[in-house]
Legacy VTK file of the C-alpha trace (Angstrom):
# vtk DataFile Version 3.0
C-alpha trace
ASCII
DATASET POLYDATA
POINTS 358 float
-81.282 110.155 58.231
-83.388 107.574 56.348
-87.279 106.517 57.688
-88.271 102.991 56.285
-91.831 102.819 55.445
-94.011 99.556 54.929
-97.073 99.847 53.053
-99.333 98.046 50.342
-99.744 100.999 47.926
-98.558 100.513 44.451
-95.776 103.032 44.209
-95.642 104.743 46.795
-91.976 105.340 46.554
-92.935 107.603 44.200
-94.677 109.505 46.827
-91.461 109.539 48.872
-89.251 110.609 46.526
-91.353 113.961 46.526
-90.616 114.261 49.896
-87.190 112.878 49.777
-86.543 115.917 46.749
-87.374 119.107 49.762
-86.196 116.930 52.734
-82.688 116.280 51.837
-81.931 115.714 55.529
-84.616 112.906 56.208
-85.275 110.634 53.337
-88.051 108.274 52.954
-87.531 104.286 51.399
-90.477 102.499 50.915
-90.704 98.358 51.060
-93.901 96.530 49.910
-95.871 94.144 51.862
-98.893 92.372 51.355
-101.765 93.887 52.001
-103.097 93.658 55.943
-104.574 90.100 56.904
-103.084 88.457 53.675
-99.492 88.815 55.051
-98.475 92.689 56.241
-99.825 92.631 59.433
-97.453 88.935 60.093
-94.787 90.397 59.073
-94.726 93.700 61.122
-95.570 91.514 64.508
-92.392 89.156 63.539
-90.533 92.471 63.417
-92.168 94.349 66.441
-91.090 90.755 68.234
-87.849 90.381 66.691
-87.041 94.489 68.021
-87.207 95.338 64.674
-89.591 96.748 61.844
-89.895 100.263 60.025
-90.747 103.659 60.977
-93.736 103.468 59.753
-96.378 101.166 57.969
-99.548 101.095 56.581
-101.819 100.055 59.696
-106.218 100.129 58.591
-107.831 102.329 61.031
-109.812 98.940 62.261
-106.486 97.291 63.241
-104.890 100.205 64.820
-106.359 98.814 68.500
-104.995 95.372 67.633
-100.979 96.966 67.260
-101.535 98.651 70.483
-102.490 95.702 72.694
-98.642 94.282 71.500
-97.299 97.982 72.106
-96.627 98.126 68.916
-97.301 101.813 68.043
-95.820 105.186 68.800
-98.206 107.663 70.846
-97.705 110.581 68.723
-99.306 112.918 71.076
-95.637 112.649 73.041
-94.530 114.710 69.405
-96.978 117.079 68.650
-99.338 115.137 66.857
-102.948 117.176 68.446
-101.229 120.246 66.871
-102.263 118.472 63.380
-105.696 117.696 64.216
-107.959 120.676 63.002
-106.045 119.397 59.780
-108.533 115.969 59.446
-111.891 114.994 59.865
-112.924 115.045 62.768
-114.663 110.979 63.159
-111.670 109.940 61.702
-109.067 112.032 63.786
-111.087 109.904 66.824
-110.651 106.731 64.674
-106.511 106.919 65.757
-107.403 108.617 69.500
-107.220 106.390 72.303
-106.692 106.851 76.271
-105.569 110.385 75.287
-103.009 109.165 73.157
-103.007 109.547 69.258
-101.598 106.516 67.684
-101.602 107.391 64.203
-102.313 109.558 60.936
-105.560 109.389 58.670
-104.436 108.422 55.321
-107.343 107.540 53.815
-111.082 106.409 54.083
-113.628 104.478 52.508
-117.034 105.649 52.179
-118.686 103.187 49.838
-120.600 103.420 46.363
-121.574 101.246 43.976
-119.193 100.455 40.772
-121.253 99.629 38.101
-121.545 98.361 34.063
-124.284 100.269 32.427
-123.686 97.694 29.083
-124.327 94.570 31.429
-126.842 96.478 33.011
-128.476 97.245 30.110
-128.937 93.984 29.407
-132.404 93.691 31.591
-133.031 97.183 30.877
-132.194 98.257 33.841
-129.891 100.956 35.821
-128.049 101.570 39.132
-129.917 100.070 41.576
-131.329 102.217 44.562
-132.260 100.089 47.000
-131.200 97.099 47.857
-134.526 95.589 46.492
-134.163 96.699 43.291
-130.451 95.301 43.452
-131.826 92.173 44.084
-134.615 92.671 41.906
-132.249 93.240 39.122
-129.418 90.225 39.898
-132.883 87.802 39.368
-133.242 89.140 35.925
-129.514 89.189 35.455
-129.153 85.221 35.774
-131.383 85.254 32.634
-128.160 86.392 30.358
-125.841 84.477 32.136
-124.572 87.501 34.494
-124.280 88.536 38.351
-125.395 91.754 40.134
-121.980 91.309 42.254
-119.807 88.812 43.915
-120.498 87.983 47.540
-117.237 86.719 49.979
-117.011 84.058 52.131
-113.878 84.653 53.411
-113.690 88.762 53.843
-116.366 89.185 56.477
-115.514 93.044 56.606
-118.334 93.255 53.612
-121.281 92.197 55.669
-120.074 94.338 58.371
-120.566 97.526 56.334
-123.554 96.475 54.799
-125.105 95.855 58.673
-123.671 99.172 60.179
-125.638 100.719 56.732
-128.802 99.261 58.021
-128.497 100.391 61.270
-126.915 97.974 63.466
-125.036 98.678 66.924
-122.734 96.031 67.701
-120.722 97.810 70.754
-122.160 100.132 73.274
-120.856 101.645 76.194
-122.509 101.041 79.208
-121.563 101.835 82.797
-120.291 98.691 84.050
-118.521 98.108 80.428
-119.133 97.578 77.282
-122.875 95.980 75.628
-122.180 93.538 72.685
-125.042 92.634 70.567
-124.107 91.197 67.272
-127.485 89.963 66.688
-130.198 92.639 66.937
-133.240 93.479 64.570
-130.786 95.274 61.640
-128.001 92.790 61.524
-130.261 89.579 61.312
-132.282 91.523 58.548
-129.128 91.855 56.505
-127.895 88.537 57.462
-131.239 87.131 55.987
-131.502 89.405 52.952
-127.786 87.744 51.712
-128.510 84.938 52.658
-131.777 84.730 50.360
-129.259 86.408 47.763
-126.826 83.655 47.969
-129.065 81.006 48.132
-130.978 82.412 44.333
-127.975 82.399 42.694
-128.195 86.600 42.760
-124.798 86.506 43.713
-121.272 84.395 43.307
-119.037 83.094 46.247
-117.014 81.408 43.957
-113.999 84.193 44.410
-114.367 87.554 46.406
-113.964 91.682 45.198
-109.685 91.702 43.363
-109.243 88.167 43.516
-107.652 86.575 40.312
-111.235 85.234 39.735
-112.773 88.543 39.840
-110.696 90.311 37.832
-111.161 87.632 34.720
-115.186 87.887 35.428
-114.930 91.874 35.551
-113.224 91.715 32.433
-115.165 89.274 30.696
-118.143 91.589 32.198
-119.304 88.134 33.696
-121.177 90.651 36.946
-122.638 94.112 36.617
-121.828 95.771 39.968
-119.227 96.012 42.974
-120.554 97.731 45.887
-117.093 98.989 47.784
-114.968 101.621 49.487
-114.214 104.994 47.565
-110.175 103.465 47.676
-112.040 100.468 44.396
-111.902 103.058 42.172
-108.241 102.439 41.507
-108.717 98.784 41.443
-111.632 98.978 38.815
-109.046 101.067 37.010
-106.853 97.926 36.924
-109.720 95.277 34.921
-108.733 94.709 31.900
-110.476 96.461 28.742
-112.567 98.429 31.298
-111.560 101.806 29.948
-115.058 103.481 29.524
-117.444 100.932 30.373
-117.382 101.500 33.910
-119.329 104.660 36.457
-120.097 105.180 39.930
-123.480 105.864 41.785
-124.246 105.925 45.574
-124.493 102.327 47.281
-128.039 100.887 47.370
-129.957 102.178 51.069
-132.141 99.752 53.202
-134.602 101.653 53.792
-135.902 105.458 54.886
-134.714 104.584 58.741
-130.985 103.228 57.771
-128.228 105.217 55.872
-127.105 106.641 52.640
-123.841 105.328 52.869
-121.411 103.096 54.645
-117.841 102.939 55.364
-115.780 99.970 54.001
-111.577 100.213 55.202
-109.581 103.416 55.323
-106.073 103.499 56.978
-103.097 105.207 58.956
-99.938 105.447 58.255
-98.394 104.870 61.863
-95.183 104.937 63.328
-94.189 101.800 65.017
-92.814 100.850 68.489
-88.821 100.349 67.269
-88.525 103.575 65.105
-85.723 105.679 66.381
-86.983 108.743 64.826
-90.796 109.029 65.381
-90.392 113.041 65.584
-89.291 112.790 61.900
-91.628 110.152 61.197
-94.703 112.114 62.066
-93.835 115.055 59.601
-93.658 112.567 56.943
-96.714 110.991 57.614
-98.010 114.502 58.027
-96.881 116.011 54.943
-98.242 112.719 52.864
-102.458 112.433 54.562
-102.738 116.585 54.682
-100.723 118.611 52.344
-101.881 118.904 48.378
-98.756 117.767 47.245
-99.354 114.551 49.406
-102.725 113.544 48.705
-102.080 114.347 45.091
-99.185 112.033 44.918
-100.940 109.402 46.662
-103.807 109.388 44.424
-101.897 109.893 41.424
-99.611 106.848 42.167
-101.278 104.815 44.445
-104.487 104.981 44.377
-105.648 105.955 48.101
-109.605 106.245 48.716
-111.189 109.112 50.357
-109.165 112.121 51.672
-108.946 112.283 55.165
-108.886 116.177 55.350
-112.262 118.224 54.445
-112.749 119.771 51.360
-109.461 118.403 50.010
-110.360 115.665 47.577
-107.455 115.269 45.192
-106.824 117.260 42.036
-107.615 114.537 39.755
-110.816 113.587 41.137
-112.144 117.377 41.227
-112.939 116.021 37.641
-114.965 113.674 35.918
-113.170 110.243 35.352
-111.605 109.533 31.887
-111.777 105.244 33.342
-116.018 106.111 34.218
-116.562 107.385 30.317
-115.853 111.310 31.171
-118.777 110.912 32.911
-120.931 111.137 37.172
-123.841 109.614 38.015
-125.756 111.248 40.936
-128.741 110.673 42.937
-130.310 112.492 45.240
-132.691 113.224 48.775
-132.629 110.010 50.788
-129.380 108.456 48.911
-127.307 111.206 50.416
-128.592 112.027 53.697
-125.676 110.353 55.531
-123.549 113.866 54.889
-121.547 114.311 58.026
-124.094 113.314 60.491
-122.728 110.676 63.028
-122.581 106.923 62.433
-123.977 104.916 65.184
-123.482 101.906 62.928
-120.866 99.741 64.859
-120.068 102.148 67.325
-117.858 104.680 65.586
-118.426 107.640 63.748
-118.436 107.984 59.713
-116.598 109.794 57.070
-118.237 111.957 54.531
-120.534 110.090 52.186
-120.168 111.337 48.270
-122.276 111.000 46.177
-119.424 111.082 43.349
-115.422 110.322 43.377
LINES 1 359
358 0 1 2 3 4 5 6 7 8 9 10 11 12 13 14 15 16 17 18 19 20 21 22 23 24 25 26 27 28 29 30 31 32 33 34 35 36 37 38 39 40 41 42 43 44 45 46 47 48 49 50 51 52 53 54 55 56 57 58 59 60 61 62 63 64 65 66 67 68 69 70 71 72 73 74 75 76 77 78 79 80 81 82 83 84 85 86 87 88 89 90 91 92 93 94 95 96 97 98 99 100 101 102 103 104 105 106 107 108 109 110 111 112 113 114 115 116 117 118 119 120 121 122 123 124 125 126 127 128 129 130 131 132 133 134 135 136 137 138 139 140 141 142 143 144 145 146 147 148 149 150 151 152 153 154 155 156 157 158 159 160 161 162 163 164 165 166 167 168 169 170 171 172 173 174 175 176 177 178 179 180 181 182 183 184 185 186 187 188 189 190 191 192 193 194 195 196 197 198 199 200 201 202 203 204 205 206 207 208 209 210 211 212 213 214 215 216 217 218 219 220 221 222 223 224 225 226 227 228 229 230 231 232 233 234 235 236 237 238 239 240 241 242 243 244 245 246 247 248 249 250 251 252 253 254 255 256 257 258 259 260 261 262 263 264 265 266 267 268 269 270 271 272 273 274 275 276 277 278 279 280 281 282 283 284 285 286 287 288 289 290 291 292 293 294 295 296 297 298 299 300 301 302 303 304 305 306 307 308 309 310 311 312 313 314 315 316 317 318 319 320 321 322 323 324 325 326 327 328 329 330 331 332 333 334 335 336 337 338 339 340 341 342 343 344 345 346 347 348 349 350 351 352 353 354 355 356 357
């Protein structure tokens, strides 16, 4: 038996063929898409359509509602799937939960930090940023040498999202009679002003967004100083060339003392789609890869996933200091960690673990 699986993870055949060396029976091939909105998800929807498609695929926890109005994805409760549960965290385990069905497996998160150049930095004198006052604070003096605090996107709003749901802000609410949208309360039109002010200085660029061709030739030209992101950037500021040592990691910037330490920027499932004829088989996989050590080792090793999805399990390789980040942590604490495990009302779902380190 052979399980097709569709992701945008550099190498994750690699992965497989750890599997595929203790599974003899069920092996796994891998086929590489583009990542979600800038081609994957079009070309799993012609499949689903078409009555075809893989086992699985890599589905982002936000777009896991989207498969399932099309009936696209496998309730996995119907094989066994709860019995995995105590196995994750728990506010992402609800992430893939829906009308008491379970419609796919954590594979990673994205709690976000900021990614930072302490040479560009230096430039100003200055250091990580803590608030988002003193990031702003520090892109003015930037300018002066000809440099950026960060890039800002025009075209990925999922950015601006995070950075609202940091602050505070509630889009959805349930309500008796259904569900309470507000996309424009107190927090969100504070952020929406603050970047807006940011744009409009000059703090930031919109010329390209965060792994864009453009980017990558500023980053390595160390044209900006910072990239505020999910825990998965790490292996994409790994990829800049002649980065190798200039590069660490500190917690995001916070609003203020009533928002939170951290946000939550992507993280995904591996699913099993509508057409797979062996979704049984197609679970363990997807099991085996998100929980077990082997798995999450692979998948860090090779493809660069961001944060675990089960507690306390955070990868071999990043249970030490980064050899990219200069050998070296950077740490802050009281008020830039407080987020911990607490729940996220942000935009009405519940939050990963916020490091402080990765």
């Amino acid at each position: 038996m052979t399980l097709t699986y569709w992701s945008w993870l550099k190498n994750v055949q690699k992965v497989a063929d750890i599997w595929n060396a203790s599974h003899p029976n069920v092996q796994v091939e891998t086929v590489w898409i583009p990542s979600g909105n800038r081609g994957g998800y079009s070309k799993l929807y012609a499949a689903l359509a078409a009555g075809g498609g893989p086992d699985l695929a890599q589905v982002e926890m936000r777009t896991v509602p989207e498969f399932m109005l099309v009936n696209g994805l496998v309730d996995l409760s119907r094989y066994g799937a709860r019995d995995y549960a105590n196995r994750y965290d728990p506010a992402l385990w609800s992430q893939v939960s829906f009308s008491g069905g379970v419609y796919g497996i954590p594979q990673d998160s994205g709690p976000m930090a900021t990614f930072y150049r302490p040479d560009v930095l230096a430039k100003v004198g200055a250091s990580a940023p803590a608030t988002w006052e003193e990031w702003a604070a520090v892109g003015q003096e930037l300018r002066s040498v000809d440099a950026y605090i960060d890039c800002f996107s025009l075209a990925d709003t999922s950015y601006f999202v995070s950075f609202a749901a940091q602050a505070g802000a509630r889009w959805l609410r349930p309500a008796e009679d259904g569900w309470v949208i507000n996309m424009t309360d107190d927090s969100t039109l504070k952020v929406a002003r603050f970047f807006d002010r940011a744009i409009d200085d000059g703090i930031v660029t919109t010329a390209y967004g965060p792994f864009t061709p453009g980017w990558y030739a500023a980053a390595s030209s160390g044209e900006f100083a910072s990239l505020t992101s999910g825990s998965w950037a790490d292996a994409l500021v790994q990829s800049v060339s002649g980065g190798a040592g200039k590069w660490r990691v500190a917690p995001m910037p916070i609003w203020d003392s009533t928002g939170y330490g951290s946000s939550y920027l992507g993280g995904s499932t591996a699913a099993v789609l509508a057409n797979s004829k062996h979704p049984r088989e197609a679970l363990e996989f997807a099991v085996w890869m998100t929980s077990t050590q082997a798995g999450i080792d692979a998948e860090i090793a090779n493809s660069g996933i961001g944060w675990s999805p089960v507690p306390g399990m955070i990868g071999a390789a990043r249970e030490k200091p980064s050899d990219f980040s200069g050998g070296k942590t950077t740490t802050r604490t009281s008020s830039c960690q407080r987020v911990s495990r607490r729940t996220w009302t942000g935009l009405g779902g519940p939050s990963p673990r916020s490091p402080s380190t990765f």
